[in-house]
C-alpha positions in Angstrom: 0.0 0.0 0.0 1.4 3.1 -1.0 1.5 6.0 1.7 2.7 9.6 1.8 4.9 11.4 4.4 5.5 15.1 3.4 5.9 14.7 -0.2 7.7 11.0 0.2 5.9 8.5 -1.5 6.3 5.3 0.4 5.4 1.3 0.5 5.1 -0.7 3.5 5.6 -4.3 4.2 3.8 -6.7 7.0 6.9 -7.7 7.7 8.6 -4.1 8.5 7.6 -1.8 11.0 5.4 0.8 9.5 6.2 4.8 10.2 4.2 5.6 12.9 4.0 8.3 15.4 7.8 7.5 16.7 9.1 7.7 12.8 6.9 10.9 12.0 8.6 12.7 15.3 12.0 11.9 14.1 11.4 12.8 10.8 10.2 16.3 12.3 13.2 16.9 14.1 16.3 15.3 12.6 19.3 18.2 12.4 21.3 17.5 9.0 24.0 19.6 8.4 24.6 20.1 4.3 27.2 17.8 3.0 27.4 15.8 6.0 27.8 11.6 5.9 24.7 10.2 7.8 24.4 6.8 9.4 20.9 5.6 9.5 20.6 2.4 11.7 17.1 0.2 11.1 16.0 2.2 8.3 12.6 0.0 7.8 10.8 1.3 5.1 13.3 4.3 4.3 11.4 7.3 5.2 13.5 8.5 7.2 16.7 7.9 5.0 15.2 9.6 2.2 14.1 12.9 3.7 17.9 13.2 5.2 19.1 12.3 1.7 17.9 15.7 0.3 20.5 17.5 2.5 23.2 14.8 3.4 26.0 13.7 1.0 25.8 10.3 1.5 23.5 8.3 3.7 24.7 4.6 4.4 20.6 2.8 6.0 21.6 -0.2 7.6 18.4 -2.6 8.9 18.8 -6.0 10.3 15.5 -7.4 8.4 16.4 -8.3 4.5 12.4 -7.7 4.0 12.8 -3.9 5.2 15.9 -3.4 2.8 13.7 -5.0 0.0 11.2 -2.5 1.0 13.4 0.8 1.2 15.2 -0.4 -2.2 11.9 0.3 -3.4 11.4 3.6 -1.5 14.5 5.2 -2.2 14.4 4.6 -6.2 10.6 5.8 -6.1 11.8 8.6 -4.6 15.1 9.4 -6.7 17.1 9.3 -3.8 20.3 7.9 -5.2 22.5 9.1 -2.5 21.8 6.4 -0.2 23.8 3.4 0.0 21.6 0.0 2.0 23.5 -2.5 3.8 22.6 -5.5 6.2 23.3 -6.1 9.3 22.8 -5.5 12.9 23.9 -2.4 14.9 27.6 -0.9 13.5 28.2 -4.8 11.9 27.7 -3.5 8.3 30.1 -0.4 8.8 33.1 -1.5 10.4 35.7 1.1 11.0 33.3 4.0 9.1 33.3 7.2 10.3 29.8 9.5 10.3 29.5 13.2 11.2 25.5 12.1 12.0 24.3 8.7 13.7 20.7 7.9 13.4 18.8 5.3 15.1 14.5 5.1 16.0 15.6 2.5 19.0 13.6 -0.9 20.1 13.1 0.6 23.1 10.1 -1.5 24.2 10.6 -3.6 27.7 9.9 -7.4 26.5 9.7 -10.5 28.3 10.5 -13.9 26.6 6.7 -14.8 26.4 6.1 -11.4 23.9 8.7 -12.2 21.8 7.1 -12.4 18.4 9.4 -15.3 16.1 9.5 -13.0 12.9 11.8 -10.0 11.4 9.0 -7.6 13.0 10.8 -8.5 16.5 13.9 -6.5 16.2 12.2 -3.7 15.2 10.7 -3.2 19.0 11.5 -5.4 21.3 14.5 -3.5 23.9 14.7 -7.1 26.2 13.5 -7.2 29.5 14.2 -3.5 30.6 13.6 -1.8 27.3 17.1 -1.2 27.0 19.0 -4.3 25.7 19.8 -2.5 22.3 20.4 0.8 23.5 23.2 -0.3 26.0 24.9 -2.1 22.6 24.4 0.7 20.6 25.8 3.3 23.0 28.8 1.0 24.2 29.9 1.4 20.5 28.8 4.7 19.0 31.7 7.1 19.8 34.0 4.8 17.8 31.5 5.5 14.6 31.5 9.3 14.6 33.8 12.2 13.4 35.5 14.5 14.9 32.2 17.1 16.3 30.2 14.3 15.0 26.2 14.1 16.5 24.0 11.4 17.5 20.1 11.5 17.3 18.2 9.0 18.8 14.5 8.0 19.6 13.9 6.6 23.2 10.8 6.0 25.3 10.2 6.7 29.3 9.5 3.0 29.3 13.3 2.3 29.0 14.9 5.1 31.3 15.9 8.2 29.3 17.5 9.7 32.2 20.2 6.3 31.9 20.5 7.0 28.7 21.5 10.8 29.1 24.0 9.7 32.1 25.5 7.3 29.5 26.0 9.5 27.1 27.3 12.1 29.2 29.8 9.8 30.4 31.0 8.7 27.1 31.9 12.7 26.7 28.7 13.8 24.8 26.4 16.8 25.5 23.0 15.1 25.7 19.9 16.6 25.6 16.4 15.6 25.2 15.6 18.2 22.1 11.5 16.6 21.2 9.1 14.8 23.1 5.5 13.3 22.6 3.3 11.9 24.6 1.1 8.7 24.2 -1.1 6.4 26.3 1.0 4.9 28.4 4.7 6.6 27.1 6.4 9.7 26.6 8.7 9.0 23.3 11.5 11.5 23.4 14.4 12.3 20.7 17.8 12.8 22.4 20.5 14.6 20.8 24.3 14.7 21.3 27.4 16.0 20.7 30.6 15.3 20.7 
C-alpha cells in the first residue's frame, strides 16, 4: 500500500515496522547539516533515509530485516534518492571502522519478556529485552568509535526504557546530551535525544 509522508511516497511491508508516530517525530526533528555523511541504523521502510538524503551527502541505511531493505530499495528509487547506500546487518556490523558526522537510530526501546517475543523480522524492530534497554546499551557501548570529529547522535527513546540512563550514558561517554523533542502517548512519553561530541 502506497503511503505519503510530506511529499515521500512510500510502501510498506507486513513484515517491516510501519512509520508511525515514533518515525513521523524523528522525521520532524532530525538536524542535517549540508554535506554531511549520515548513518541511518534500522531504516525500515526508508522514510527517514530519504528525507535526510535531500541535504546529506551520503546516507549509508543499515536494517537488520532483509524484508525492510527490500522494502526501502523500493522507496529510495521511487523517490530518486540515489544518494543512499543500503546495507545488512545488525547495529555498526555493516560499517566497520566508518566514520559519520551524524548517527541515526529510532531504537527498540520497548521492555519485552521472553513470552512477547514475536518469532518473525517484526521482533527486532521493538522489542529493547526485558528492561527496554538491551539494544540501546549495545548501541551506545559502540557509538563514539563511529563518529567524526564534532560528530552528532540522534536517537529515539521512550520513558519506558529510562531516558535519564540514557543521558547519564551519554554524558559519560563525553557527549552533550539533551532531550531536544518529546510526545506523549497512552501509556509513554517518546522523546528524541540529541548529542554532541
Amino acid at each position: 500500500m502506497l503511503e505519503d509522508y510530506k511529499g515521500i511516497c512510500y510502501e510498506t511491508n507486513p513484515q517491516v515496522y510501519e512509520p508511525s508516530e515514533d518515525t513521523f517525530l524523528f522525521a520532524d526533528n532530525i538536524e542535517v547539516e549540508r554535506m554531511s555523511r549520515v548513518l541511518e541504523i534500522g531504516t525500515g521502510v526508508g522514510i527517514i533515509a530519504i528525507m535526510v538524503a535531500r541535504r546529506a551527502r551520503m546516507v549509508i541505511a543499515t536494517d537488520i530485516n532483509p524484508y525492510a531493505l527490500e522494502c526501502a530499495v523500493k522507496n529510495i528509487i521511487s523517490n530518486k534518492s540515489f544518494n543512499i547506500e543500503l546495507r545488512e546487518g545488525d547495529l555498526f556490523e555493516p560499517v566497520t571502522n566508518e566514520k559519520f558526522d551524524l548517527i541515526l537510530f529510532n531504537t527498540p526501546y520497548l521492555p519485552s519478556s521472553s513470552e512477547e517475543k514475536v518469532n518473525d523480522e517484526l521482533n527486532a524492530a521493538w522489542d529493547g529485552g526485558v528492561n527496554g534497554r538491551e539494544v540501546i546499551d549495545r548501541f551506545l557501548a559502540d557509538v563514539k568509535d563511529y563518529l567524526n570529529p564534532c560528530g552528532r547522535v540522534q536517537m529515539v527513546q521512550s520513558s519506558l526504557s529510562n531516558i535519564n540512563k540514557t543521558l547519564k550514558k551519554l554524558e559519560e561517554l563525553g557527549f552533550k546530551a539533551s532531550v531536544t523533542a518529546k510526545e506523549k502517548h497512552f501509556f509513554e512519553e517518546v522523546v528524541i535525544i540529541t548529542a554532541y561530541t
